[in-house]
KOLTOR-124765 format. One record per residue (C-alpha): residue number from 1; residue in one letter; x, y, z. Coordinates in pm, whole numbers, plus 50000, padded with zeros to 5 digits. Layout:
+------+------+-------+-------+-------+
| resi | resn |     x |     y |     z |
+------+------+-------+-------+-------+
|  NUM |    a |     X |     Y |     Z |
...
+------+------+-------+-------+-------+
END
This chain:
+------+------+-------+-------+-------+
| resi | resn |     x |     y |     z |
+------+------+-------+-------+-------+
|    1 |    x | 01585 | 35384 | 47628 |
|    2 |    x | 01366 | 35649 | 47442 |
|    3 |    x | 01646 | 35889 | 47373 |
|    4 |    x | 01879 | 35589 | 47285 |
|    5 |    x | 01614 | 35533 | 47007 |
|    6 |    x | 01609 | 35841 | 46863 |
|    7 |    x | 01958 | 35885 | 46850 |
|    8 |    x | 01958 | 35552 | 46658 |
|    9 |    x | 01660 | 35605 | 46435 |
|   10 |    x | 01851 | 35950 | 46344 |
|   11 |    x | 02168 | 35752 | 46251 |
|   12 |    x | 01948 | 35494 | 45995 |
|   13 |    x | 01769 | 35807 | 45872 |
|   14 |    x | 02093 | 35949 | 45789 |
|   15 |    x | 02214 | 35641 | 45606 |
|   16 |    x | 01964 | 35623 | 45369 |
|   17 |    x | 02174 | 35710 | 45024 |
|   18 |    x | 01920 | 35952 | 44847 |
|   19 |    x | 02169 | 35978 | 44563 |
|   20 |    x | 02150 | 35626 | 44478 |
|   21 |    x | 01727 | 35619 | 44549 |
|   22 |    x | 01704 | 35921 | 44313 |
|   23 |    x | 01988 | 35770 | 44023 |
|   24 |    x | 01756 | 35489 | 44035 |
|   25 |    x | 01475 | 35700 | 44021 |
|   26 |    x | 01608 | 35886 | 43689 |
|   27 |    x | 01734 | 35551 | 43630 |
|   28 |    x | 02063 | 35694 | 43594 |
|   29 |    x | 02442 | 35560 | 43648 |
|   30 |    x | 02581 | 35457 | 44013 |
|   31 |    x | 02692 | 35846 | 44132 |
|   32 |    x | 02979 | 35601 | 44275 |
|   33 |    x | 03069 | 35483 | 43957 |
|   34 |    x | 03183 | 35836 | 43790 |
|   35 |    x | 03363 | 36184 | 43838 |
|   36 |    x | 03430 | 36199 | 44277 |
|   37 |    x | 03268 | 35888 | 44324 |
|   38 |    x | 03075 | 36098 | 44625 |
|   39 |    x | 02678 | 35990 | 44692 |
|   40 |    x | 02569 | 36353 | 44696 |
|   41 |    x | 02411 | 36595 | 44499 |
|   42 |    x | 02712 | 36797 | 44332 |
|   43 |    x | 02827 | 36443 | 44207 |
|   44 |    x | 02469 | 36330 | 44088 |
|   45 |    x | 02488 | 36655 | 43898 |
|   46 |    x | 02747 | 36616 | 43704 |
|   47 |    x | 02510 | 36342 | 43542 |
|   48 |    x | 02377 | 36643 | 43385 |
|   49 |    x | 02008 | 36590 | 43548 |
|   50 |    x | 01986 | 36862 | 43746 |
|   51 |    x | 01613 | 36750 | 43893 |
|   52 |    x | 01745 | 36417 | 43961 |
|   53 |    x | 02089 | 36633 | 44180 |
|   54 |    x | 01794 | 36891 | 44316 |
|   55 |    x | 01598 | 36591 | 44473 |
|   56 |    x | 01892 | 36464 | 44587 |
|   57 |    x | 01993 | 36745 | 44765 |
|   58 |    x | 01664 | 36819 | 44888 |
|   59 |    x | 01634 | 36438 | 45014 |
|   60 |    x | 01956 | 36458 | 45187 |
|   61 |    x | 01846 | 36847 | 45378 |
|   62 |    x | 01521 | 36666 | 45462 |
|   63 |    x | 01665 | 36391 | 45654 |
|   64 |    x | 01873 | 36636 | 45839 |
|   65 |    x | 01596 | 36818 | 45948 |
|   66 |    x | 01328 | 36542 | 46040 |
|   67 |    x | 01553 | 36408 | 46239 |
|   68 |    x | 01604 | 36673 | 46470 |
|   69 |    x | 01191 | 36757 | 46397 |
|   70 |    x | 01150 | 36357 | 46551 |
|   71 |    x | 01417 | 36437 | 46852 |
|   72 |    x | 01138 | 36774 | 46935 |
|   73 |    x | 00843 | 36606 | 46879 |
|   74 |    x | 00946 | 36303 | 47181 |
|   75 |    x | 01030 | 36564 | 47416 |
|   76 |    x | 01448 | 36522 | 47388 |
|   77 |    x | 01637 | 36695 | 47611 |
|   78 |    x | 01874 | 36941 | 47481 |
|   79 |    x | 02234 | 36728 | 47470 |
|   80 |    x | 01956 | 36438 | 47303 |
|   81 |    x | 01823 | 36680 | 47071 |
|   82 |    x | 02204 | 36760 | 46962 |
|   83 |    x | 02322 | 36415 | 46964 |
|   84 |    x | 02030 | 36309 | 46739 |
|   85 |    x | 02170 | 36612 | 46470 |
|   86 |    x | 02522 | 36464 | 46498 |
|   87 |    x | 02368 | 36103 | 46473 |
|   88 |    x | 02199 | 36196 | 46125 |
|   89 |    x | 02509 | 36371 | 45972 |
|   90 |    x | 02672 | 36100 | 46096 |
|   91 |    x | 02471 | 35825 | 45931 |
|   92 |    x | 02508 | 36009 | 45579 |
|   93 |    x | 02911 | 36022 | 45637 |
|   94 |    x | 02915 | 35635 | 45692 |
|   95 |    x | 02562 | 35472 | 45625 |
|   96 |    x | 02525 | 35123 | 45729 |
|   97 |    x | 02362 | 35041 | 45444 |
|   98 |    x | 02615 | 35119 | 45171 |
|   99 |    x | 02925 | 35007 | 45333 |
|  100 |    x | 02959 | 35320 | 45568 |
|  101 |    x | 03103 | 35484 | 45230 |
|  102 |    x | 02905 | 35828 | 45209 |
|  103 |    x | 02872 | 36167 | 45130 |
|  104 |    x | 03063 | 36457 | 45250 |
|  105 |    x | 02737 | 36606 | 45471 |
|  106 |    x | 02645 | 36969 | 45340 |
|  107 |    x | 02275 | 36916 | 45229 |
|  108 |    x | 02236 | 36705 | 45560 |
|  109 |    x | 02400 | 36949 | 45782 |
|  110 |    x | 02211 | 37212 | 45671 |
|  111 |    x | 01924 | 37026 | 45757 |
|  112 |    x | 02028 | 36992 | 46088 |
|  113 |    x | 02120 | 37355 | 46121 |
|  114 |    x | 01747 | 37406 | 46006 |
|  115 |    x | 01588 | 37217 | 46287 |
|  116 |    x | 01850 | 37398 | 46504 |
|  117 |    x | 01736 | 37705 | 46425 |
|  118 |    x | 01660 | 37863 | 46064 |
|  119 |    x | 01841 | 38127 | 46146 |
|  120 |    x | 02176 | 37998 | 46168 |
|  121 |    x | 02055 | 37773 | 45858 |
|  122 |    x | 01989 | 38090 | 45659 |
|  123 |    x | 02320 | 38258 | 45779 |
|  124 |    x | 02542 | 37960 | 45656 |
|  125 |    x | 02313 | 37923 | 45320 |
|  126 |    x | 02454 | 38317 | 45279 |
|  127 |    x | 02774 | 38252 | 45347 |
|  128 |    x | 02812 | 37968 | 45136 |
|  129 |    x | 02614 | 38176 | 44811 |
|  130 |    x | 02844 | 38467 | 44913 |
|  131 |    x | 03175 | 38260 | 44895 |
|  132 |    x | 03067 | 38032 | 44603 |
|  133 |    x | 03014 | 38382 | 44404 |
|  134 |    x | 03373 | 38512 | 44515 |
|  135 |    x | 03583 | 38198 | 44455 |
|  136 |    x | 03364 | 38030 | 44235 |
|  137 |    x | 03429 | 37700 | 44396 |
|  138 |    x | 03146 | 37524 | 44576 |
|  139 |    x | 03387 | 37335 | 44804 |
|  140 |    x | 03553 | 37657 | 44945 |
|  141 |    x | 03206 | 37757 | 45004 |
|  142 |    x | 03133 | 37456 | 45191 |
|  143 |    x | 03394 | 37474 | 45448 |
|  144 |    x | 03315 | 37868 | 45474 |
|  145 |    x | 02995 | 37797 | 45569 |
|  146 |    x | 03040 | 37512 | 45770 |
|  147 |    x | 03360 | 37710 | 45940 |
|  148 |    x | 03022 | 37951 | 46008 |
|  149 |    x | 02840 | 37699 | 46184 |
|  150 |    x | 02939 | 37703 | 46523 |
|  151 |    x | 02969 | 38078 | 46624 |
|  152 |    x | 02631 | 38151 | 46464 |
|  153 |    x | 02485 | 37818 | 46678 |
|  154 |    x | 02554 | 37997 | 46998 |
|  155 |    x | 02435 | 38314 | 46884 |
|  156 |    x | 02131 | 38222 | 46785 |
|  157 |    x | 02000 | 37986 | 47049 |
|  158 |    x | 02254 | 38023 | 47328 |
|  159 |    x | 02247 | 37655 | 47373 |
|  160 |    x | 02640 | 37500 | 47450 |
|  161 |    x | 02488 | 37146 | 47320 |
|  162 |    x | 02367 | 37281 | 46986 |
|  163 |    x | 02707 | 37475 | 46950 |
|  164 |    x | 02914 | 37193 | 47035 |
|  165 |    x | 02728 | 36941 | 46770 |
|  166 |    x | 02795 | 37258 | 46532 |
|  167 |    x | 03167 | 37250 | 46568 |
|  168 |    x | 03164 | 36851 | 46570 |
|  169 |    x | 02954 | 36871 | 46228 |
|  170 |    x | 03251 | 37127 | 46122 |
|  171 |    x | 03558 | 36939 | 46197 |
|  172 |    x | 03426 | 36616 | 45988 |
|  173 |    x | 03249 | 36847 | 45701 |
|  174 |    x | 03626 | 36983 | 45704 |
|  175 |    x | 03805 | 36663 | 45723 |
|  176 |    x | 03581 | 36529 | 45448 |
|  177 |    x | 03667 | 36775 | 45204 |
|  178 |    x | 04059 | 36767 | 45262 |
|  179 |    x | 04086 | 36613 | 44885 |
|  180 |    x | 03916 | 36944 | 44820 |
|  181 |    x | 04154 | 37174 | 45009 |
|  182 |    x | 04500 | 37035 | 44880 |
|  183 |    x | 04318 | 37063 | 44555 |
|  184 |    x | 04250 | 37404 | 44624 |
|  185 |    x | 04589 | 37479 | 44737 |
|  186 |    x | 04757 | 37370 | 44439 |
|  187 |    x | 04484 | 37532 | 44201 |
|  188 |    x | 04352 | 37199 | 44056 |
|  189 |    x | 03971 | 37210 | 44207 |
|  190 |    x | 03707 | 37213 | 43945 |
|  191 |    x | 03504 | 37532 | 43993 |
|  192 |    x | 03116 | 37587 | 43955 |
|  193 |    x | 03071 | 37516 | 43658 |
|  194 |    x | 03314 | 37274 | 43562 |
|  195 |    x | 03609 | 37447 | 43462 |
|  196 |    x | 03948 | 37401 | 43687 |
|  197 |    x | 04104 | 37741 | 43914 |
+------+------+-------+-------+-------+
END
């Protein structure tokens, strides 16, 4: 019952829209209501507030991690402890509370990563800078690191259950950026900065 619990409580966690708490914060427009129509940070910065898309982001990492912080601090097994990471990403991809219409996960899975291990956290952060500064397109960077995710996982901690909510984290951070990647094949993504490859 406990670990059925946490595994819920890391799903609501994950559905709380912190782009839509901090537009209303900054009392700003709807982030569904203009450019992707994504609840994330890249979106809420195209607002032009950056501190309103930095809390975002931040807000959406922090849920990541407390989640899997909550999962350690009740004594969760290993496969509970990785279910309760999947749970949160999860619960940002399709919150209950805003119609199960939500982000496309970065900021939460590297959260996750982060309570994984920091390590592998760190590792993805570089290969996502490193990719972002060769392509110039922050959704390239995304699936590189995310594509990074698993293999460093296992590395790292040497724990199959970690790993394998890794690579599930990948394949829907993939499939939710597949707007991105025909985009990308047919040079029409917007790179950092605004300006299209």
């Amino acid at each position: 019952m406990t670990d059925l619990l946490i595994v819920l409580a890391a799903y609501l966690l994950g559905s709380i829209p912190f782009a839509l708490v901090t537009s209303r914060l900054f009392r700003l427009a709807d982030p569904r209501s203009y450019g992707s129509g994504n609840p994330g940070a890249t979106n809420v910065l195209r607002s032009g507030n950056k501190a309103a898309a930095a809390l975002t982001l931040f807000g959406d990492a922090l849920k990541g991690w407390f989640a899997v912080w909550l999962a350690m601090r009740f004594g969760a097994s290993d496969w509970i402890l990785a279910a309760a990471g999947l749970a949160v990403f999860l619960g940002h991809l399709y919150p209950i509370f805003i119609g199960f219409k939500g982000g496309k996960g970065v900021a939460t899975a590297l959260g996750v990563l982060v309570g994984f291990s920091p390590l592998v956290a760190f590792g993805c952060a570089a290969c996502w800078v490193l990719t972002a500064r060769l392509s110039g397109y922050s959704s390239a960077a995304a699936i590189a690191a995310a594509v990074a995710a698993p293999p460093l996982t296992i590395w790292s901690t040497g724990n199959r259950d970690l790993a394998v909510a890794a690579l599930a984290m990948t394949i829907l951070l993939v499939w939710r950026h597949r707007t991105n990647i025909a985009r990308l094949l047919r040079g029409e993504e917007s790179r950092i900065g605004g300006k299209r490859g």
